[in-house]
C-alpha positions in Angstrom: -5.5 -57.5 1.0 -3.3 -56.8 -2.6 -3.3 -60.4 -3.5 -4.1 -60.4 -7.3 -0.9 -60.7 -9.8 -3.0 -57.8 -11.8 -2.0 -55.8 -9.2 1.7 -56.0 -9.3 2.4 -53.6 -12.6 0.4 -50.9 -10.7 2.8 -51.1 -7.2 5.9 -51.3 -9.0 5.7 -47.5 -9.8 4.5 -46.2 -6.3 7.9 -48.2 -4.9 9.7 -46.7 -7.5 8.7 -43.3 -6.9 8.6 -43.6 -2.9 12.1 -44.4 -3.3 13.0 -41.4 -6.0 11.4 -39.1 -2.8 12.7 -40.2 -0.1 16.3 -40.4 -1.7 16.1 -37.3 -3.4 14.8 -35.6 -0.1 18.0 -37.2 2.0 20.4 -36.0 0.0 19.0 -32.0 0.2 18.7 -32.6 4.2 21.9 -34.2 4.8 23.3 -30.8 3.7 21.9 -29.1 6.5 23.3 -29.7 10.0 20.6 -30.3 13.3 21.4 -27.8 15.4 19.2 -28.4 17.9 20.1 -29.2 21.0 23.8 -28.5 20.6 23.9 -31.7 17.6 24.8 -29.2 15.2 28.2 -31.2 14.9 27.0 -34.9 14.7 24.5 -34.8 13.2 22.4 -33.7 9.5 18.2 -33.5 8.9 19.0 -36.5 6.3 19.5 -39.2 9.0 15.7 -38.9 9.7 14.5 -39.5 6.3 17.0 -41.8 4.8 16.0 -44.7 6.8 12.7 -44.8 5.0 14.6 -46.3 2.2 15.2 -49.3 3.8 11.5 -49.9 4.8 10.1 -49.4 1.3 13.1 -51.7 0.0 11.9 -54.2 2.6 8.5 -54.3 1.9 9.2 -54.4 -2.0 11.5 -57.3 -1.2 8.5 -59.2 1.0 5.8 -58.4 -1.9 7.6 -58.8 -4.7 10.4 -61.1 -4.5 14.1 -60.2 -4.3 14.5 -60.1 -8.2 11.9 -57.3 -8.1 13.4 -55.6 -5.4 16.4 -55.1 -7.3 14.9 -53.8 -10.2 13.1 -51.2 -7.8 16.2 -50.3 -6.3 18.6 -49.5 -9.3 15.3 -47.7 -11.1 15.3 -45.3 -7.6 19.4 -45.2 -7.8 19.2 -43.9 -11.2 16.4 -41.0 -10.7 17.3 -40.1 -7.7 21.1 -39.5 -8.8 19.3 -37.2 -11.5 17.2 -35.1 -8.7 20.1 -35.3 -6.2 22.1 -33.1 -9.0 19.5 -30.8 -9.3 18.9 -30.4 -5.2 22.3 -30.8 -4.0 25.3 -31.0 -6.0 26.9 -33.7 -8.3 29.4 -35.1 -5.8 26.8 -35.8 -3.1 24.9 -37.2 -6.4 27.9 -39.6 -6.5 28.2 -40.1 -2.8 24.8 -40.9 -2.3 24.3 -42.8 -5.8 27.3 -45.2 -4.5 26.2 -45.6 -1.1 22.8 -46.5 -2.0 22.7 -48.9 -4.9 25.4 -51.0 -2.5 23.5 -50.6 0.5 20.3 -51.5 -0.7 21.4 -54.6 -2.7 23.3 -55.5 0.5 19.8 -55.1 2.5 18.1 -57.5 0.0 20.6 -59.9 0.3 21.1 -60.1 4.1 16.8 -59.6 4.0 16.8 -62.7 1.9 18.5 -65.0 3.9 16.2 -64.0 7.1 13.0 -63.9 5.7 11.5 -67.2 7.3 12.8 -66.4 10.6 11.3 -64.0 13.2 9.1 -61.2 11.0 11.4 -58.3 12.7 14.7 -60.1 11.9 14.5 -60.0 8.4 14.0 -56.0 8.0 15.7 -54.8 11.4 18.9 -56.7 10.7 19.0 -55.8 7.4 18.4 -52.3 7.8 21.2 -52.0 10.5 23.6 -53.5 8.3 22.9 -51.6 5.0 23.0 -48.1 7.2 26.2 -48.9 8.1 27.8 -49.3 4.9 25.5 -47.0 3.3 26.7 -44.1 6.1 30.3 -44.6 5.9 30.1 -45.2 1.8 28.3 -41.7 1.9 30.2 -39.5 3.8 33.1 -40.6 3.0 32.5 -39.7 -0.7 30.6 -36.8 0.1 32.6 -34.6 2.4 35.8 -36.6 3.2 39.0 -34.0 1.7 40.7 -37.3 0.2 38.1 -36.9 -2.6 37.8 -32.9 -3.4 39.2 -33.7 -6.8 35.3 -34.8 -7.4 34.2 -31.0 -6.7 37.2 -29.6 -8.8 35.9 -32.6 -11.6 32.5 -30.7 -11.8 34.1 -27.0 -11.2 32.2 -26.4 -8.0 33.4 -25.4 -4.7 35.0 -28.1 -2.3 32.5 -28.7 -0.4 34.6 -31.4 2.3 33.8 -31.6 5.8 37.4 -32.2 6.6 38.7 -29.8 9.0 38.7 -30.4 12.7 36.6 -30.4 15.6 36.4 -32.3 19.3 34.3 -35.8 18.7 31.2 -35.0 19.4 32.1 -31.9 21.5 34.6 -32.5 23.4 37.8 -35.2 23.4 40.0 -36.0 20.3 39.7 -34.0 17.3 38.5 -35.6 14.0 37.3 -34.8 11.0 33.7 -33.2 11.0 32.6 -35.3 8.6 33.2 -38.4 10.9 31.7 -37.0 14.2 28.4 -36.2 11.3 28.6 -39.6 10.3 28.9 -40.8 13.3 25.8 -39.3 14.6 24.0 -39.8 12.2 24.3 -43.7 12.2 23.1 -43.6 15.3 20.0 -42.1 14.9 19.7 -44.3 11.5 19.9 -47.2 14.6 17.1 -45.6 16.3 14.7 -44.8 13.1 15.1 -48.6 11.8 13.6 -49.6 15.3 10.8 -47.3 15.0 10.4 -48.2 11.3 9.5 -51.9 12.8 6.0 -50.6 13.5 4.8 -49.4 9.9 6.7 -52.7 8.6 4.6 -54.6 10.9 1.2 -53.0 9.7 1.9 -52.9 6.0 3.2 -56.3 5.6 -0.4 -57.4 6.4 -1.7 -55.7 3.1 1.0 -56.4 1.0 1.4 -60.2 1.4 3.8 -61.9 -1.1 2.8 -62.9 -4.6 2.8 -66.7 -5.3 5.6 -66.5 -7.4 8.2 -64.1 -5.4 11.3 -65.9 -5.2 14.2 -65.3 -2.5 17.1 -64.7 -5.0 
């Protein structure tokens, strides 16, 4: 088990950089629409990775300590920003960038104040929460017509999601980018249940240091 404070200096990084990836790698996907199965409408290949963030936030938050957390979080933010406006393109930098540092620092809190209870509570909860704010944060930003001036800002095409379509194929028309949001919240819902399992098996080998502090 990684119980020795030497090893701390040595994790930070791999957290940091698991973040950077899995952040950087959302915001390509969440360009690209899943059109299998008719979901081409509802829902983007990013909803299945983005959820990862949460579990390496969690787990950082159990090892570490919530100040640590933090510090993990806003060193991810700020690199993955830099990729995101190299993969996609500087508004969905902004979008994501947004959405992220406030979901993630709202997941520590709300992961704080359930640590000591049941051990899915804690990360489940917290991930639930954060993907909400962190969905509708993001695509409202991202694709929402309200804020095209972002993609005129940066001299790039409007890239908003704001014409209309049946929600989710048939009944009242909305905007696209709400039936995307939409659908992809919901398999955000599903992937933070399934992300219970690694959670379960990692937090035996990464047990908290001595001094991690719930603040």
């Amino acid at each position: 088990m990684i119980t020795s404070e030497k090893n701390a200096p040595v994790r930070l990084p791999i957290f940091i950089a698991a973040m950077c990836i899995v952040v950087a790698l959302s915001n390509y996907l969440v360009q690209f629409p899943f059109k299998h199965f008719g979901m081409g409408e509802i829902l983007t290949w990013g909803a299945f990775t983005y959820p990862v963030a949460f579990l390496i936030t969690d787990l950082a938050n159990r090892r570490f300590g919530a100040e640590k957390a933090r510090k993990i979080v806003f060193f991810g933010f700020v690199l993955a920003v830099l990729l995101s406006i190299w993969l996609a393109t500087p508004r969905i930098a902004i979008a994501s960038g947004s959405a992220f540092l406030v979901a993630q620092m709202l997941d520590i809190s709300i992961f704080n104040r359930l640590r000591n209870g049941q051990w899915w509570s804690a990360p489940l909860l917290s991930s639930i929460i954060g993907s909400a704010v962190d969905t509708l944060l993001f695509f409202s930003l991202a694709f929402a017509g309200r804020f095209a001036a972002i993609d005129t800002m940066f001299g790039a095409e409007d890239g908003s999601l704001a014409f209309l379509v049946p929600f989710f194929g048939f009944g009242v028309e909305v905007p696209l980018w709400v039936s995307l949001a939409v659908g992809d919240y919901g398999v955000k819902l599903l992937i933070a249940l399934s992300m219970l399992i690694p959670y379960r098996v990692l937090i035996g080998h990464l047990q908290p240091k001595k001094n991690a502090t719930a603040v």
